[in-house]
C-alpha positions in Angstrom: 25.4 25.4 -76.0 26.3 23.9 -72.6 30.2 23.8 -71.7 30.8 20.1 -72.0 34.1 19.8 -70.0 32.2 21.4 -67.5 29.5 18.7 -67.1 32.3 16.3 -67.4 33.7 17.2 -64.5 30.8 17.5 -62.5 30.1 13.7 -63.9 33.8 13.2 -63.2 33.0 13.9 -59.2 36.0 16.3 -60.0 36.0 19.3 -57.0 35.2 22.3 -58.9 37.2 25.4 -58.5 36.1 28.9 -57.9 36.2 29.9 -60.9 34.4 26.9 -62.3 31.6 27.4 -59.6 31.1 30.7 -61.0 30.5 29.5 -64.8 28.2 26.5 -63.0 25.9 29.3 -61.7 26.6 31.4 -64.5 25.3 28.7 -66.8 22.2 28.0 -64.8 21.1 31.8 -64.6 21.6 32.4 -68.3 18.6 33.2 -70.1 19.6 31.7 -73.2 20.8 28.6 -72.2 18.6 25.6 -72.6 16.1 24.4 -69.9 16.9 20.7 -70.9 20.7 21.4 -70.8 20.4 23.6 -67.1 18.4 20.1 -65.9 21.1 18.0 -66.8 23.9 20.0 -65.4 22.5 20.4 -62.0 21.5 16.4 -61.8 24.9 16.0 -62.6 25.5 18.1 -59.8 22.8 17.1 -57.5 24.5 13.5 -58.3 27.9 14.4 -57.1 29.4 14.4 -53.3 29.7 18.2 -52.8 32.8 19.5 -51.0 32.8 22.5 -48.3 34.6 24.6 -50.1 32.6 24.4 -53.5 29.7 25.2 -50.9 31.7 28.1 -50.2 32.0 29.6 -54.0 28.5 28.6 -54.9 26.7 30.6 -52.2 29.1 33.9 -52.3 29.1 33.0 -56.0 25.4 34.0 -56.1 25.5 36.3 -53.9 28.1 39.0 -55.5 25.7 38.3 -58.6 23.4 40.6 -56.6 25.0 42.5 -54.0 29.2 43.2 -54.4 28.7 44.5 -50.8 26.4 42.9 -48.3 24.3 45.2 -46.6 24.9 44.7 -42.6 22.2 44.8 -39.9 23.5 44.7 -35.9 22.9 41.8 -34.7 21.0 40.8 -37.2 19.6 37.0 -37.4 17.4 34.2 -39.6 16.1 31.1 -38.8 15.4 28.7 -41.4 14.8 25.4 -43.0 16.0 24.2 -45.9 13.2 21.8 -47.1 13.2 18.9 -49.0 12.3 17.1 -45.8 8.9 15.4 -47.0 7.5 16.5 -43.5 4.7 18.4 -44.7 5.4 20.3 -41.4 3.5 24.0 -41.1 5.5 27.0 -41.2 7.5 26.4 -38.1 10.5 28.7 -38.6 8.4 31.7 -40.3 6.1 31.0 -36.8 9.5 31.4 -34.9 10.4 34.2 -36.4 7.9 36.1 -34.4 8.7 34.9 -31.5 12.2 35.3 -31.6 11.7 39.4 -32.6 9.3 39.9 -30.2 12.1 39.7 -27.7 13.9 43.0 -29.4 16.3 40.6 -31.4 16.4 41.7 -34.9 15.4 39.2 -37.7 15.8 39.2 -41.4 14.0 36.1 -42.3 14.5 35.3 -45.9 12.1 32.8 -47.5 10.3 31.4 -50.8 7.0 30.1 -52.2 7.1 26.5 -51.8 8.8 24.1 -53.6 9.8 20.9 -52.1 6.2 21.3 -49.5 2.3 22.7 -49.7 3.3 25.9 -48.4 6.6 27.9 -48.4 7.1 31.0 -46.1 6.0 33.8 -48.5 2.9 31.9 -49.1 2.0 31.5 -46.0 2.9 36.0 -45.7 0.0 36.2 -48.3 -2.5 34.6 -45.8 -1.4 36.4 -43.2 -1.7 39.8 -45.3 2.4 40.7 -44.2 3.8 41.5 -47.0 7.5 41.0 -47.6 9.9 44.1 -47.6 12.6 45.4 -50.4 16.6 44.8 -49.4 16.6 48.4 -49.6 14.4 49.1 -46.6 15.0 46.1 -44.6 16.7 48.3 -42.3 14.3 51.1 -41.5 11.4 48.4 -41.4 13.9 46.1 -38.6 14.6 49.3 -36.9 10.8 49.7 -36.4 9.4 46.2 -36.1 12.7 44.1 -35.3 11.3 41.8 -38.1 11.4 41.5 -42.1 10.8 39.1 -44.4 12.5 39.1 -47.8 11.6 37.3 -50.6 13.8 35.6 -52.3 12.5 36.4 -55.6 12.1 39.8 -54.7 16.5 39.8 -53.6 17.4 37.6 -56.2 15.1 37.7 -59.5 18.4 35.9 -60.9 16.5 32.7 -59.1 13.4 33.1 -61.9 15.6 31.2 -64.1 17.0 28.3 -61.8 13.0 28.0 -60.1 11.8 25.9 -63.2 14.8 23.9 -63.6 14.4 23.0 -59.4 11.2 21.9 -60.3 12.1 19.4 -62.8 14.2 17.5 -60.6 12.2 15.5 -58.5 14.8 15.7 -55.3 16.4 18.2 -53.2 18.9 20.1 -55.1 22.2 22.1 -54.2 19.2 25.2 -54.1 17.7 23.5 -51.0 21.2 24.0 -49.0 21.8 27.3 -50.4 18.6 29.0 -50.2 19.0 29.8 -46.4 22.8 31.0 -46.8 22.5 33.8 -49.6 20.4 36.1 -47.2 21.5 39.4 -48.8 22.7 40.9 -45.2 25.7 39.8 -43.6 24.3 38.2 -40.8 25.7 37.9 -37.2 23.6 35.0 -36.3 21.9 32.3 -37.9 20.3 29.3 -37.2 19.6 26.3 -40.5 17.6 23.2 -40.1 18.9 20.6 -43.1 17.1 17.9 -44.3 20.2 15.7 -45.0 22.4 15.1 -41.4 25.7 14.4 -43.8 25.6 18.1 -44.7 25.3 19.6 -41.4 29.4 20.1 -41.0 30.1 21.3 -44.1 27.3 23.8 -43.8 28.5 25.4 -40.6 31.7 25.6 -41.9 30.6 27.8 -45.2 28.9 29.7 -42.3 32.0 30.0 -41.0 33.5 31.3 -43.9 30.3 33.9 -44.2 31.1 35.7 -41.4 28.7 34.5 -38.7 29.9 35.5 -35.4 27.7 32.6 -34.1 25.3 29.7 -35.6 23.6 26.5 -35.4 23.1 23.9 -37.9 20.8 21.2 -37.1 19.3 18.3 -38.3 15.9 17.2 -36.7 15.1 14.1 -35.2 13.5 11.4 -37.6 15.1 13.4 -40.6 13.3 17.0 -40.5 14.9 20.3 -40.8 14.0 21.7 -37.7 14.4 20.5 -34.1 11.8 18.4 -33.5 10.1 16.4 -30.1 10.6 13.0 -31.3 14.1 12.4 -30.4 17.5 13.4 -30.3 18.5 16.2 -32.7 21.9 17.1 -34.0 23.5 20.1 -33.6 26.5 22.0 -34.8 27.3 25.1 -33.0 29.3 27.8 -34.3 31.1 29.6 -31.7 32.1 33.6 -30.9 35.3 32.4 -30.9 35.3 30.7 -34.2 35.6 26.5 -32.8 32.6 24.4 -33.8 31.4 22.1 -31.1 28.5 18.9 -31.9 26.3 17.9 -29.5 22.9 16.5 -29.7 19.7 18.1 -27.9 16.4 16.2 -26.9 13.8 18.4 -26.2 12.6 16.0 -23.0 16.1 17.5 -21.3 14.3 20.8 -21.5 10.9 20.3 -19.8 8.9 19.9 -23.5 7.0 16.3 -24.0 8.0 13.6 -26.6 5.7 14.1 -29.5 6.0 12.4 -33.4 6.7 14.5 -36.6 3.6 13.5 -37.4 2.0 15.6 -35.3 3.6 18.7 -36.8 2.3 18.5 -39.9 0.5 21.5 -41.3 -1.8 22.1 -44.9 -2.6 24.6 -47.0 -1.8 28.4 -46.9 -4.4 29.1 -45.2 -4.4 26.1 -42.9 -1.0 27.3 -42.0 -2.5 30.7 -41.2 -4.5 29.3 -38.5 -1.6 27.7 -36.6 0.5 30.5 -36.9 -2.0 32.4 -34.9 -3.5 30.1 -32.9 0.8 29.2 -31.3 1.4 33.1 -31.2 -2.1 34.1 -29.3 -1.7 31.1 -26.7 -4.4 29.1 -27.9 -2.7 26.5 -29.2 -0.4 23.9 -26.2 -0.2 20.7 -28.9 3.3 19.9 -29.4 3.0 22.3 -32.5 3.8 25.3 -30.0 6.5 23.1 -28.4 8.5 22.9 -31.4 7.7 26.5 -31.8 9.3 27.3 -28.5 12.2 24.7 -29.0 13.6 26.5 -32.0 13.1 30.0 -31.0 15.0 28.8 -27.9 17.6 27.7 -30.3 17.4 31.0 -31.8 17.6 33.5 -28.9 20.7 31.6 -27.3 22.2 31.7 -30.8 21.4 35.4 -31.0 23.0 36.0 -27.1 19.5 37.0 -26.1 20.0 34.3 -23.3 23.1 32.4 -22.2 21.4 28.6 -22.5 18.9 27.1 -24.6 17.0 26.2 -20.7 16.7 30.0 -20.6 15.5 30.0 -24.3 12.8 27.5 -23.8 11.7 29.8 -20.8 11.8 32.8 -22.4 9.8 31.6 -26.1 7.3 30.4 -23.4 6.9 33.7 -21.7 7.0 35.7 -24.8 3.9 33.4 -26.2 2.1 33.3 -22.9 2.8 37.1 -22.2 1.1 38.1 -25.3 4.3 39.8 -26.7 4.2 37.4 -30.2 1.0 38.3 -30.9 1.5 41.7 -30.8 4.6 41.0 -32.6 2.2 39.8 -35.3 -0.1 42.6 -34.9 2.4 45.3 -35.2 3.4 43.5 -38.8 0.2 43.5 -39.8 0.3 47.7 -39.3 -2.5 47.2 -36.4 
């Protein structure tokens, strides 16, 4: 039966406590609780103004369901989206990802089949024949490739249970935001595109509060949740030091042409597949590889790989035109 005062305070707009953010995701991840019940108490949620620090609880909240210590990787990093934009964009940040380890930094991309677009990261994995790695040998497979992908079903099967209920909501959900910041390892770097721009400083601040020794939140131009060419994109930068500066970024600043969202927008799987390869073998100069090399920009000056995003952009370039990603690709593939 579903704890009534609980949903009353959630309907309340009442700012839950720790403890109460526990029994909220206790409730949803409970096998025997009611679908219908678990749908109503996260619209309740999903209806309510959501403060930082309930942010905070939710995501260590799951996390300690899995892992009471966090596994820790050196300088360890993950770009990624947290959907719900309505882009239908093609996997830019799993493209990234590539990119970004192919310059030695080591990434520990966590991703999910799609929900909220046509293809999610892990599906777009299957077409690419990479498959994803256990928590337990992340390590020995970044030590060896500087890249794995975990699947979030795979490091939290606790999510089988909230996966329907996401489904019956026909909007982003709390999920959406959380998704990217319950990588099992501790990360020292991260950098999250969010569909909604009146999240983006409450989300750097529960970065904050992970641990991150640096990170960027950002929220594309034209509402997408990655830097995009059409515009000025916002930016929240976590700093070494722990001060958060906001600043916008337009990728004309940086040498990359103006394109539309529209022209970023992906398909299938298996159409995906095809991007992906043709942006990491150099085939590809449409503004799909531009916002390719915009975000793993973002990601290697995140990552201290380069001391400006200018340097970023010139590096992601390099990396692609060198034929480094695609060998990057090639190594994942175990040729």
């Amino acid at each position: 039966m579903m704890t009534l005062t609980l949903l009353n305070q959630i309907q309340s707009h009442v700012t839950l406590s720790q403890h109460e953010t526990t029994e909220f995701i206790q409730y949803l991840i409970n096998p025997e609780c009611h679908t219908q019940d678990k749908v109503k108490l996260l619209q309740a949620f999903t209806n309510k103004s959501i403060q930082q620090k309930e942010l905070t609880y939710i995501v260590k909240s799951l996390i300690h369901t899995m892992y009471s210590t966090q596994p820790e990787y050196k300088g360890s990093i993950c770009v990624c989206g947290t959907g719900g934009d309505k882009s239908n964009s093609f996997n830019i940040s799993t493209t990234v990802s590539f990119v970004v380890a192919s310059a030695d930094v080591p990434v520990i991309k966590h991703g999910n089949k799609s929900i909220t677009s046509n293809s999610g990261s892990t599906d777009l994995l299957q077409q690419l024949h990479i498959p994803t790695t256990k928590v337990a040998n992340v390590a020995k497979q970044v030590s060896k490739t500087h890249l794995a992908f975990i699947s979030a079903m795979e490091s939290y099967p606790i999510m089988k249970y909230i996966q329907p209920i996401r489904k019956l909501i026909h909007e982003p959900t709390i999920f959406n935001i959380v998704g990217p910041l319950i990588n099992p390892f501790k990360l020292d770097y991260q950098v999250m595109g969010v569909y909604d721009a009146s999240q983006l400083s409450m989300i750097i601040k529960t970065m904050k509060d992970l641990g991150r020794r640096r990170g960027i939140v950002l929220h594309g131009a034209n509402r997408m949740d990655e830097a995009t060419l059409s515009g000025d994109n916002e930016i929240y930068e976590l700093h070494e030091d722990g001060t958060i500066s906001h600043y916008v970024l337009n990728a004309r600043d940086y040498g990359i042409a103006h394109a539309n969202n529209i022209e970023l927008q992906g398909g299938t799987p298996e159409e995906n597949k095809n991007i992906t390869i043709d942006i990491l073998s150099g085939k590809d100069h449409s503004p799909k590889r531009n916002v390719v090399v915009l975000n793993a920009a973002l990601a290697l000056y995140i990552s201290n790989r380069v001391d400006s995003i200018k340097k970023g952009v010139d590096l992601a370039k390099d990396l692609i035109d060198s034929g480094k990603a695609l060998k990057q690709y090639q190594l994942m593939k175990g040729e």
